[in-house]
N, C-alpha and C positions, 0 to 999 in steps of 0.2 A: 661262195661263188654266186653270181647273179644266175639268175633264172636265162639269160637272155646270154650268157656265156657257153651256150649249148649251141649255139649256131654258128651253121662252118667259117663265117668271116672272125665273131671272136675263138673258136676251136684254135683254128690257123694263128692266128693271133697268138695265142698263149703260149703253144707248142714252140712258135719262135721264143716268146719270151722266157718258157721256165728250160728249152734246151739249149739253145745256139746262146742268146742271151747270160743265163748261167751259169753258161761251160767261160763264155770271155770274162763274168765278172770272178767265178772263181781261178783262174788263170792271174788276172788284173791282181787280185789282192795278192796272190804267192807272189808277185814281181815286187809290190809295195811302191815304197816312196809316196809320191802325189797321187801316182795312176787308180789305187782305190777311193779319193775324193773326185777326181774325173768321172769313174764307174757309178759314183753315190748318182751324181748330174744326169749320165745316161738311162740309169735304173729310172729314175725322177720323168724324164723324158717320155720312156717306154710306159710309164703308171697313166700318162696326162694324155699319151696316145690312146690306150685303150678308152680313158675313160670316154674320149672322142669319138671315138667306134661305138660305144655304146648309147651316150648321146645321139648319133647318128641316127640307130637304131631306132631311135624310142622317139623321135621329132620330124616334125613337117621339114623341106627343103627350104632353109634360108629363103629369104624376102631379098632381104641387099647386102650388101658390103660390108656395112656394122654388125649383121646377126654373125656376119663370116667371121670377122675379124673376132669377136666376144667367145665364139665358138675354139678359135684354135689359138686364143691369145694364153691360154697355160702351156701348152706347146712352144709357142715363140719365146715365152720367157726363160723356159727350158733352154732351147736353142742359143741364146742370149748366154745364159749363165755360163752355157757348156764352152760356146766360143771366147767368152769374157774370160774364163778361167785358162783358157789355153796360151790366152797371149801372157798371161802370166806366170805362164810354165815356161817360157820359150828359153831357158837357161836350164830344164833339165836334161836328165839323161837320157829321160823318158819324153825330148821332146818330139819326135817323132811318132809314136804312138798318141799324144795328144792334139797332131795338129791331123792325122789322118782320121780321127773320131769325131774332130770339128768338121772337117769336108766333107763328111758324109753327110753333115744337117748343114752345110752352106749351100 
């Protein structure tokens, strides 16, 4: 753990992602099919959030648009992948659990 994972914004942080976080990926995988390759995406997601947080942390406030964009663009590509893979689910059983895990990052 980073030195800087002591402070209550990554604290809070964590606690979502090793409880709530988890408790749905292991849930996700007992259901199976596609829904644990979805879960890999959101895992993915939540790692590129943190390290965000942390970045945050440790850097001056963005100048412009471009530092913004270079900043959360591992995040959007996340978001990308997670909604790109959902329209490709849209035939399974499971597709209702894939398209409410995409609206939550639309």
């Amino acid at each position: 753990m980073a030195s800087n994972d002591n402070l209550p914004v990554l604290r809070d942080f964590n606690a979502i992602f090793n409880d709530t976080l988890a408790s749905f990926v292991t849930v996700s995988r007992k259901i199976g099919g596609e829904l644990p390759t979805m879960v890999d995406y959101v895992t993915h997601l939540f790692d590129a959030q943190r390290q965000f947080i942390r970045k945050a942390i440790q850097s001056k406030k963005p100048t412009n648009d471009q530092q913004i964009q270079e900043l959360i663009k591992p995040q959007s590509t996340h978001i990308e992948a997670i909604c790109g893979k959902e329209k490709l689910l849209k035939r399974s059983s499971h597709e209702n659990k894939f398209s409410f895990i995409c609206s939550v990052y639309k």
